[in-house]
ZATI-783073 format. One record per atom (N, C-alpha, C): x, y, z; residue in three letters. Coordinates in steps of 0.05 Angstrom, whole numbers, plus 5000, padded with zeros to 4 digits. Example, Ala and Ser with C-alpha at 12.3 -4.5 7.8 and 13.67 -1.06 7.14 Angstrom:
<sites>
526448865156ALA
524649105156ALA
526449345156ALA
525749555142SER
527349795143SER
525850015157SER
</sites>
This chain:
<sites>
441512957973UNK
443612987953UNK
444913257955UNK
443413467953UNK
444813767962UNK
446013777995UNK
445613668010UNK
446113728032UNK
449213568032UNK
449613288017UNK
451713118017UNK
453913307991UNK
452513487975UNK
453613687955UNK
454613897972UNK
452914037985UNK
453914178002UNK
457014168021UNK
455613918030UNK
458913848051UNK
461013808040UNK
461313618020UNK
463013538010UNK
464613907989UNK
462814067977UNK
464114297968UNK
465214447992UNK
464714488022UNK
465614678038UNK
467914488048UNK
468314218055UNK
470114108065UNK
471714108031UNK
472114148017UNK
474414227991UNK
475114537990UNK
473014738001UNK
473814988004UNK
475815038030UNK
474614818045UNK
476614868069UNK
479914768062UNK
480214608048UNK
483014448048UNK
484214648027UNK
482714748008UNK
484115027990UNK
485415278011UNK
484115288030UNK
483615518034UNK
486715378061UNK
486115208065UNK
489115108082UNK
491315118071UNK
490715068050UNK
493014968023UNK
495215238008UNK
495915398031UNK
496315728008UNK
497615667992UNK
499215497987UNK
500215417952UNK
498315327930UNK
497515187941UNK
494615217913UNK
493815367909UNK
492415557940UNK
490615827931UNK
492515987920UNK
494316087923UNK
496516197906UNK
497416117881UNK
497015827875UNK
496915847837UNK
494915897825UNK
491815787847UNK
489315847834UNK
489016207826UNK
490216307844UNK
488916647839UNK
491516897845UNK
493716787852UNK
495616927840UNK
497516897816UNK
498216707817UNK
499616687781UNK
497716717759UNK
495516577758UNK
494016807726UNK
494117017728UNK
493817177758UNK
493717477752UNK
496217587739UNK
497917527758UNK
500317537747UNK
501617567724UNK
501017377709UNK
501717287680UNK
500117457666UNK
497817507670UNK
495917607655UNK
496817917655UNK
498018077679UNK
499218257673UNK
501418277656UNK
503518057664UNK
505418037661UNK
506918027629UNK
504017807615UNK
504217687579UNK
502517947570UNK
500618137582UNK
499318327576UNK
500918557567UNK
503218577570UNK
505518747559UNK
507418697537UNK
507918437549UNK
509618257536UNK
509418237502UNK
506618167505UNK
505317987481UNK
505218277465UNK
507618377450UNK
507218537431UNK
508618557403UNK
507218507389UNK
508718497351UNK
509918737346UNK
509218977353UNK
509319227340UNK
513019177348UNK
514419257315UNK
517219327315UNK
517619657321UNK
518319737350UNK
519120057335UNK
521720127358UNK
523420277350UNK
525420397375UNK
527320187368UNK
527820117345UNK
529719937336UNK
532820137333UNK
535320047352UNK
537320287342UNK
539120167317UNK
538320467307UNK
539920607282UNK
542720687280UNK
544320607259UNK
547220657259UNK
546420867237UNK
548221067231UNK
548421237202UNK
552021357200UNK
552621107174UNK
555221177160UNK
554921337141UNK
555421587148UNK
554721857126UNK
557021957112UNK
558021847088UNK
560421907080UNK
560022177058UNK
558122257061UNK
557422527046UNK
557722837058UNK
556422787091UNK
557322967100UNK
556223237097UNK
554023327080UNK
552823537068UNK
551223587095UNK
548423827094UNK
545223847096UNK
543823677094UNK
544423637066UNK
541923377057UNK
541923057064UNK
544223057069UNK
545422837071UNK
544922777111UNK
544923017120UNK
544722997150UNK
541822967156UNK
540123197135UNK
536723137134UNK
534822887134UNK
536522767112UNK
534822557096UNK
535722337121UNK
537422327148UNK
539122137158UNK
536222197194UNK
536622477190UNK
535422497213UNK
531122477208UNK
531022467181UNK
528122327173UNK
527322077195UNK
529721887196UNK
528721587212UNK
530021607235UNK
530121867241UNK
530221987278UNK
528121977286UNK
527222177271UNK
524922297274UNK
521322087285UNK
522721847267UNK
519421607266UNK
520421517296UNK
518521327300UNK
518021177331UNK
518620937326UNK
519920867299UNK
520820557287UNK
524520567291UNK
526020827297UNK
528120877290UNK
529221097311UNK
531720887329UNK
532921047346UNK
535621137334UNK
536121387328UNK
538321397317UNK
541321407342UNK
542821197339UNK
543821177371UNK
546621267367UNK
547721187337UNK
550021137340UNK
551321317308UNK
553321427297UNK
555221517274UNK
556921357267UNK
557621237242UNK
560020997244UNK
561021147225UNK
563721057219UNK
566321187203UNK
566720877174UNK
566620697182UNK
567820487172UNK
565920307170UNK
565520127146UNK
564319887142UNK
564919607165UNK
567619597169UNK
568019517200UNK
566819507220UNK
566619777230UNK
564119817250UNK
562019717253UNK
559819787230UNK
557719707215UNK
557619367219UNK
559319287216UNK
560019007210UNK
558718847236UNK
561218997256UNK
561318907287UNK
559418987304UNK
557719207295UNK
555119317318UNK
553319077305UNK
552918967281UNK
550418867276UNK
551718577285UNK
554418557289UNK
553918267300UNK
553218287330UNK
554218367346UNK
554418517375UNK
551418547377UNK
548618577353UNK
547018637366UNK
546418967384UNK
548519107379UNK
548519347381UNK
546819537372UNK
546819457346UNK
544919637316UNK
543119397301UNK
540819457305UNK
539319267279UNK
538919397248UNK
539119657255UNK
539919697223UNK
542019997225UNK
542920017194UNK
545520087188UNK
544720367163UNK
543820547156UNK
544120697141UNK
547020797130UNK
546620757104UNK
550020807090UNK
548121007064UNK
549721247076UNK
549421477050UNK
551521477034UNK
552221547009UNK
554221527004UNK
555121806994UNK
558521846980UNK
559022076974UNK
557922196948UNK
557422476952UNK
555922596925UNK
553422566928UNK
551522476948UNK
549922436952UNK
548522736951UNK
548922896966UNK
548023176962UNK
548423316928UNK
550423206924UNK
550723416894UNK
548623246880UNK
548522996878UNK
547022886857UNK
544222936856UNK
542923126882UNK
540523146900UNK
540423506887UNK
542923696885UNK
542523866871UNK
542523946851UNK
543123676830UNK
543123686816UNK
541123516787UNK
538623406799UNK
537023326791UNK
537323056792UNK
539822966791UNK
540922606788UNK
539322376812UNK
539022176804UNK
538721946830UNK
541421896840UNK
540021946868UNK
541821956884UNK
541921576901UNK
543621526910UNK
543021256919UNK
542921216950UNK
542121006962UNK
542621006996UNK
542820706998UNK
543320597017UNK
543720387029UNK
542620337053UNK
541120127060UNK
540020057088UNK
542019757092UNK
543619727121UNK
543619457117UNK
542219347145UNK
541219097151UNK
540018907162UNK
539918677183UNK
540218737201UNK
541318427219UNK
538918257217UNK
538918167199UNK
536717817184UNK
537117667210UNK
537917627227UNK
538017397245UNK
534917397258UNK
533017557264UNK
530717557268UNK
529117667239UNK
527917477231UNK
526917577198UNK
524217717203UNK
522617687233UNK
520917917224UNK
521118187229UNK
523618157257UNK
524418487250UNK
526318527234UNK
527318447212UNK
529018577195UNK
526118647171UNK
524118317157UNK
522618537149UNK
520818807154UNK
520318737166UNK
518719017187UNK
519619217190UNK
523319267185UNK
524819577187UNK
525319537161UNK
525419397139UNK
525219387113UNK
523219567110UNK
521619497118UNK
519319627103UNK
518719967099UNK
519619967136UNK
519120207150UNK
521420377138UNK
523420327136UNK
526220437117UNK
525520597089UNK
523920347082UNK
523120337048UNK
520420587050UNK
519320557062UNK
516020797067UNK
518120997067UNK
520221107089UNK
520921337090UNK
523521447071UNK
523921227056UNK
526021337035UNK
522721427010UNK
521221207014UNK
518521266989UNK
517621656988UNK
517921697022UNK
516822027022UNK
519122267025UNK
521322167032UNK
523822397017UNK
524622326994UNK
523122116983UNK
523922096953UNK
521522346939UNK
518922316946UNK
516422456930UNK
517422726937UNK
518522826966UNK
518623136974UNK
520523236955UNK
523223066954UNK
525023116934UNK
525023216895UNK
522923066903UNK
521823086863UNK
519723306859UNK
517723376889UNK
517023656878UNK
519523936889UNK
520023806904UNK
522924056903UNK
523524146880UNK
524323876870UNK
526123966834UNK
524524016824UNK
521923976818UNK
519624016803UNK
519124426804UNK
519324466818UNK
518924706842UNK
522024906827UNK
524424846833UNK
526124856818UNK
525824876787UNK
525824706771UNK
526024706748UNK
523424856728UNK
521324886749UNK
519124946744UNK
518124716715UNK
517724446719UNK
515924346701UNK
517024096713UNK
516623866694UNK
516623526709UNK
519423476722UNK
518023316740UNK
520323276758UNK
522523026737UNK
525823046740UNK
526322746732UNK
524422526751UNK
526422246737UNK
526222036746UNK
526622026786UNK
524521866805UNK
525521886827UNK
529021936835UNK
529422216862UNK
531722236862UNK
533122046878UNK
532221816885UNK
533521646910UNK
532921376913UNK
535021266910UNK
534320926885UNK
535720746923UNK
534020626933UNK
534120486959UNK
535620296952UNK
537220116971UNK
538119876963UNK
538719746997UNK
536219587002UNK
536819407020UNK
538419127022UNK
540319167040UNK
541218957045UNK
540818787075UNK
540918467079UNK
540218337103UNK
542618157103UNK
543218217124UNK
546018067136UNK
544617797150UNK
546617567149UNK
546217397167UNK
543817157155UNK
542517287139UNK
540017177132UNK
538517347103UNK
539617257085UNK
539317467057UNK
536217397048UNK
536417227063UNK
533017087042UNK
530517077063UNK
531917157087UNK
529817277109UNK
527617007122UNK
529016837114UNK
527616537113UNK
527016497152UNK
524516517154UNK
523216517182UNK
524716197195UNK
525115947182UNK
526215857195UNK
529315917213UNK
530416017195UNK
534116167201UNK
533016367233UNK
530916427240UNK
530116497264UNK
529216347286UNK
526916197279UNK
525416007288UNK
526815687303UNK
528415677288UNK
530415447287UNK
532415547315UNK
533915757323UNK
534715737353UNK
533415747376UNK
529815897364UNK
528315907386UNK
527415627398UNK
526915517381UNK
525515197385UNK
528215057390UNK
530215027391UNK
532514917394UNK
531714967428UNK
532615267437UNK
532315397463UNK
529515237484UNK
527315227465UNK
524615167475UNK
525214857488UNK
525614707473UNK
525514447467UNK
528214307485UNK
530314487497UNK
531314417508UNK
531214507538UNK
529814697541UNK
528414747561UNK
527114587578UNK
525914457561UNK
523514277567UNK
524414047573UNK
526613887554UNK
528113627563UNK
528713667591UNK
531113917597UNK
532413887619UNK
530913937642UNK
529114227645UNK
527714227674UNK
525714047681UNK
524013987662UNK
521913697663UNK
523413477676UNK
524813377663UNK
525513167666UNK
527513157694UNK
528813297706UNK
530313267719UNK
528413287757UNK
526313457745UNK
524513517767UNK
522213367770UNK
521713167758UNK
520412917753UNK
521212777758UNK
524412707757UNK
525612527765UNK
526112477796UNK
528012717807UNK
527212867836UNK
524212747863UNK
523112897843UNK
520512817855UNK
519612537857UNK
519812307836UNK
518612057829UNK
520111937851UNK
522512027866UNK
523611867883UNK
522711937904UNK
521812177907UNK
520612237940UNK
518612067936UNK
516712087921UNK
513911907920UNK
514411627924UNK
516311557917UNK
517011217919UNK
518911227945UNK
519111397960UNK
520811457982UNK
523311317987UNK
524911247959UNK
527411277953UNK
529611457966UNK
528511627960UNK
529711937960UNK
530611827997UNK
529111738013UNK
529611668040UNK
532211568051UNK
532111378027UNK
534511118033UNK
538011348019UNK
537111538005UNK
538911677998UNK
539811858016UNK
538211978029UNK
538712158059UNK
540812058080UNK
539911758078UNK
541411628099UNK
544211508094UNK
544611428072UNK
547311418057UNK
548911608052UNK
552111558047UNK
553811808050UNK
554711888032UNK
552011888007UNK
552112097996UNK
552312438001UNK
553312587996UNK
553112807999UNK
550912977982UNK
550613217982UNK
548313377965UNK
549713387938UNK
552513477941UNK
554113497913UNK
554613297898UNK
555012987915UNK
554812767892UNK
551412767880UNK
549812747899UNK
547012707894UNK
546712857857UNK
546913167867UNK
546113317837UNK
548313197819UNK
551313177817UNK
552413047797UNK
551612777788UNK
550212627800UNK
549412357791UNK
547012487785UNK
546012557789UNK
542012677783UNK
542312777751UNK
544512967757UNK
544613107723UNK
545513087708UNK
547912887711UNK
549812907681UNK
548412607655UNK
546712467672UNK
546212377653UNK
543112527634UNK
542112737653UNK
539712827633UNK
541813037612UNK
544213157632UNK
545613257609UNK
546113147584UNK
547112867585UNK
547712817563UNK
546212727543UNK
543712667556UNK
542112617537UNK
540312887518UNK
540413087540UNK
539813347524UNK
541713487507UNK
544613397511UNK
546113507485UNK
545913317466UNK
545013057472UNK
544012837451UNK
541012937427UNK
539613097443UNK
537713227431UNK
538013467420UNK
540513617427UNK
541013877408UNK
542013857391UNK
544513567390UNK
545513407362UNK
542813377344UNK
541413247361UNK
539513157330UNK
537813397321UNK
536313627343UNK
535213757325UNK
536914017304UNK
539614067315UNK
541814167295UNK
541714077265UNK
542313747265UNK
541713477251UNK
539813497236UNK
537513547246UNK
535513657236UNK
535013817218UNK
535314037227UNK
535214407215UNK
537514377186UNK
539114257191UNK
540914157167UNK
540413947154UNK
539213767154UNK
538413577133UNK
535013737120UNK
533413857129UNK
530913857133UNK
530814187116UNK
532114217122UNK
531614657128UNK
534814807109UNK
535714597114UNK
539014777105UNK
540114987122UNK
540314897145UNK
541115187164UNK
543115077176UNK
546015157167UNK
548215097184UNK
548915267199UNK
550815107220UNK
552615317235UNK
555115537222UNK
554615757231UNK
556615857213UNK
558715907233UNK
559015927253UNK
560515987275UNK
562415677281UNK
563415847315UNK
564815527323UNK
562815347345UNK
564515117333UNK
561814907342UNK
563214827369UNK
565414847383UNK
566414817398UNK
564715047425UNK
565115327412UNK
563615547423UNK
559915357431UNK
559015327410UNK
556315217415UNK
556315037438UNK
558214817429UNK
556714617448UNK
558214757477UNK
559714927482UNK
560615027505UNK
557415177523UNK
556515297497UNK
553915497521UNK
551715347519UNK
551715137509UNK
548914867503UNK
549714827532UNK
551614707542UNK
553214707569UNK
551714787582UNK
552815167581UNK
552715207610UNK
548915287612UNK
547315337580UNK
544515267589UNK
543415057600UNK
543914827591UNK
543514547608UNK
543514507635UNK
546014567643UNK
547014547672UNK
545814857682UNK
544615037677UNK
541615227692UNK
539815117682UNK
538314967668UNK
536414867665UNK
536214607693UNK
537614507687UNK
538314257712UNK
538714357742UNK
538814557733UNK
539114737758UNK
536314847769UNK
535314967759UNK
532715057750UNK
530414767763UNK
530714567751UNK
528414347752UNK
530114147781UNK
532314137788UNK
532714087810UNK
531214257836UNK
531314537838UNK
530614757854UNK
527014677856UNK
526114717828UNK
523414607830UNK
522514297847UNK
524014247844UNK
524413957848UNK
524613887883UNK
524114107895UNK
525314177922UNK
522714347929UNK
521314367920UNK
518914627923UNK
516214387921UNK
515814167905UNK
513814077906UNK
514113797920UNK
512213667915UNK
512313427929UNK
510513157911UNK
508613267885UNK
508513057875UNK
510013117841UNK
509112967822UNK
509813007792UNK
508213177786UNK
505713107782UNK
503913317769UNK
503113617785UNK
504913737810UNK
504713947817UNK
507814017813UNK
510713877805UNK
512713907791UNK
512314097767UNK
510713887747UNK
510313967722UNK
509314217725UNK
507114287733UNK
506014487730UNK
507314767744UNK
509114827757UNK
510614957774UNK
512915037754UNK
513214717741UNK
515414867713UNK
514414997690UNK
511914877680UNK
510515037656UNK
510515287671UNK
509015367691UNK
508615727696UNK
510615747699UNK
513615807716UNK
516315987724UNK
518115817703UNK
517515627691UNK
520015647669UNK
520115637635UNK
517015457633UNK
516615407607UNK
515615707584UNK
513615707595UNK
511715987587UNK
513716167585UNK
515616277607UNK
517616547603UNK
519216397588UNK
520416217582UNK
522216187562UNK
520916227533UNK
517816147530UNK
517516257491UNK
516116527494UNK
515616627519UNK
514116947512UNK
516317107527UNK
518417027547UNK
520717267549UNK
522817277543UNK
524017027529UNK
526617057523UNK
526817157493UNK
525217347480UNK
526017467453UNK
526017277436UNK
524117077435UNK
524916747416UNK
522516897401UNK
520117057402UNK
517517127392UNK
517417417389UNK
517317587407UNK
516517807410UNK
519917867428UNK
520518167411UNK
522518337421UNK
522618517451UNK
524718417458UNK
525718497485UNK
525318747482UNK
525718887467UNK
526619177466UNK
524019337464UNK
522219187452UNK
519719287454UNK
516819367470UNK
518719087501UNK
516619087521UNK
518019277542UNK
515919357562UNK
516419567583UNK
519819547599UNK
519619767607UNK
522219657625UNK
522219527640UNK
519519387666UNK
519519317677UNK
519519067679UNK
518118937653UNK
518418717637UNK
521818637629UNK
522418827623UNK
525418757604UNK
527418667634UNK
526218817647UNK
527918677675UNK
527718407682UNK
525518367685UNK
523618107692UNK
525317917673UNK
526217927646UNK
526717827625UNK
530017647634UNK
530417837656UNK
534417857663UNK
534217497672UNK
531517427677UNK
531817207702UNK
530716967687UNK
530617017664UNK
530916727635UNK
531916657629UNK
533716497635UNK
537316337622UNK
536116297586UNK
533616237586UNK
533816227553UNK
534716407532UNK
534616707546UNK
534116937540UNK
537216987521UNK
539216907543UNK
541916927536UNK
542816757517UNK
541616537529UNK
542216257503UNK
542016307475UNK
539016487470UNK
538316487440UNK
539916697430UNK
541416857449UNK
543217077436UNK
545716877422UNK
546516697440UNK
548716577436UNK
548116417407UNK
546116247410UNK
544916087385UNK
544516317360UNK
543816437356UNK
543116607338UNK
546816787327UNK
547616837347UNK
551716907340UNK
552416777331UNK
551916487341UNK
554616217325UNK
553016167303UNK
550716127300UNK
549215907278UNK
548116107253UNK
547916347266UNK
547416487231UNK
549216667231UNK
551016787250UNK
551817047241UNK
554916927235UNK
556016747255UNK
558616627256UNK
561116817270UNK
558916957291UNK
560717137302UNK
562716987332UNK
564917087336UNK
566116997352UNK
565817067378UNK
567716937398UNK
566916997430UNK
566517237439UNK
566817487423UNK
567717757437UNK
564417827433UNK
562917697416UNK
559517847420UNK
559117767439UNK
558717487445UNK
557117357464UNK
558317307487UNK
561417357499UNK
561517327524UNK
560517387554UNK
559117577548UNK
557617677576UNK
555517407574UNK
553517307551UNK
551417217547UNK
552616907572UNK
555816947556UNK
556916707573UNK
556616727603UNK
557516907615UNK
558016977640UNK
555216987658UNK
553217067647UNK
549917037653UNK
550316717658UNK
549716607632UNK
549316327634UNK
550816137653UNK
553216257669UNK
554416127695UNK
554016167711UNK
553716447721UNK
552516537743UNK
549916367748UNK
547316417728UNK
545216337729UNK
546416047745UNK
547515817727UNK
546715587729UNK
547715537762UNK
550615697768UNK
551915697787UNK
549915827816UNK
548315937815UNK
546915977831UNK
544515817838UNK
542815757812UNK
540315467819UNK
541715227826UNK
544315137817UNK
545114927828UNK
545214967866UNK
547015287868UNK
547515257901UNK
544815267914UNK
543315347912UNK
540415457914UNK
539315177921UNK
538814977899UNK
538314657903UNK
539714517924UNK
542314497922UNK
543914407940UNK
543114457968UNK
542714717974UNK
542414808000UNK
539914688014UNK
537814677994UNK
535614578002UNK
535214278002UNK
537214197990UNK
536213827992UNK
537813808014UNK
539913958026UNK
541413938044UNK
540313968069UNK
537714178062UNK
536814198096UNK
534614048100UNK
533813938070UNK
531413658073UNK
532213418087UNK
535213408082UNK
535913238088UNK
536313158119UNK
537113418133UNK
537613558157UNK
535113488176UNK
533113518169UNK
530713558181UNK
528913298178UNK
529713138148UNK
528012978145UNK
528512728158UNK
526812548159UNK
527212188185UNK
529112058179UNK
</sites>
């Protein structure tokens, strides 16, 4: 029995050990990943950039501004003049939060009075807007206490009433409701999954039934091939972003606030890189169940741990955030999150656009080339 154990384990070590694509998923992609989600995988909100509309203009007013410089939660990046501004960095994704001092703010500070401030909010991700809520709120809590023994100190006996009355506001998302976030990521996820699965399953199911043969030899070309291959999983995946939209609005109350014309344009051009994406795969393996799994590691996994759908881009390494460039989801959820909560127009998200063509425009040529030289080479 061990001796027939024996053989049979060294003649399986041998065919691994032939096989460098297996041994290469067996023992280089977990490492990989394991480095790779080992960075990734991080909650901590900090280095979030800071706008400050200082219409006061004082010391104190410059002090109390450069307080949330000073923390590791708060990049102070930018000075705005206008509520305008303010407006358009937090749609742009430029600024996640907004400090607004207002005027008199210093006199009211020398003069024993509450003084007021303003934080505002880009809600479109509700755990980092609560999370710089908070962090906002802590550091208005301790130039509020330093302030009151100042005057205390001053007046020599009780301090007034706190000098600095907070008032947060959240754009985009006032009620901070985790679905109004959750809801483009899983949109992103879920369509992910329709289009490269399915299209690279499909791909493949024909080589195995050696279909794919009788297509070689016919005058089809590579470019009819992928337009007949994809436009019908296309349509059935914008058939699935109707309903889970459909969804999120009968179920959740989360409309689009943007143009829906805009939407279904970058649902588009994610689709057609997704189909792009699971065609390419689709050219790399040779059965279904080493398809599948080739898409869960390089497409599934980086779409819910790198495309910013969970954990912030801004938070993981640089080297990561690079890595991040090569996720068509990544762009998508910027786009989903502009039209559907913020209702901002083409001028935020056009680059997001221009990614999303390139991308798809390149896995498509990428596929092409290779079914072209399968074709070339194959009986």
């Amino acid at each position: 029995m061990w001796r027939r154990f024996l053989a049979l384990a060294k003649k399986e070590l041998r065919q691994v050990r032939r096989d460098r694509r297996t041994l290469a998923v067996l023992l280089l992609i977990p490492a990989v990943w394991l480095v790779l989600f080992g960075y990734a995988l991080n909650f901590d909100v900090k280095h979030l950039p800071l706008g400050v509309m200082d219409h006061d203009r004082t010391s104190s007013s410059r002090d109390f501004a450069a307080r949330f410089g000073r923390t590791e939660y708060f990049d102070l990046v930018r000075f705005l003049e206008r509520p305008e501004e303010a407006d358009a960095a937090l749609a742009r994704e430029e600024l996640a939060v907004v400090l607004t001092i207002p005027p008199e703010f210093g006199a009211a500070l020398a003069s024993g009075r509450q003084a007021r401030v303003q934080i505002l909010l880009d809600g479109s991700n509700s755990t980092i807007a609560g999370a710089a809520a908070g962090y906002a709120a802590a550091i208005a809590r301790e130039a509020s206490v330093q302030l009151s023994v100042e005057a205390m100190e001053r007046r020599g006996g009780l301090a007034p009433a706190p000098p600095l009355d907070f008032l947060p506001r959240v754009r985009y998302n006032p009620e901070l409701k985790s679905i109004n976030f959750f809801l483009p990521g899983l949109m992103g996820l879920i369509l992910t999954i329709t289009a490269v699965v399915s299209i690279a399953l499909s791909i493949v199911r024909e080589r195995e039934r050696n279909t794919m043969e009788q297509l070689a030899i016919s005058p089809v070309t590579p470019l009819e091939l992928i337009a007949g291959k994809t436009l019908p999983y296309l349509v059935i995946s914008l058939g699935a972003a109707f309903l889970i939209l459909l969804a999120g609005w009968a179920l959740f109350g989360v409309v689009v606030a943007g143009s829906r014309f805009m939407l279904l344009a970058g649902t588009v051009l994610f689709l057609t890189a997704c189909l792009g994406m699971g065609m390419l795969i689709s050219t790399l393996v040779e059965t279904q169940q080493a398809a599948f799994q080739l898409a869960l590691l390089a497409v599934l996994l980086p779409s819910f741990l790198l495309s910013g759908f969970v954990f912030p881009i801004r938070n993981m390494p640089l080297v990561i955030q690079w890595i991040t460039l090569a996720v068509p989801a990544r762009y998508y959820l910027v786009v989903l999150r502009d039209i559907i909560l913020k209702g901002a127009g083409p001028g935020a998200y056009w680059d997001q656009f221009a990614f999303l063509a390139l991308f798809a425009a390149l896995t498509l040529a990428v596929a092409a080339a290779r079914m072209s030289r399968g074709r070339r080479v194959g009986p």
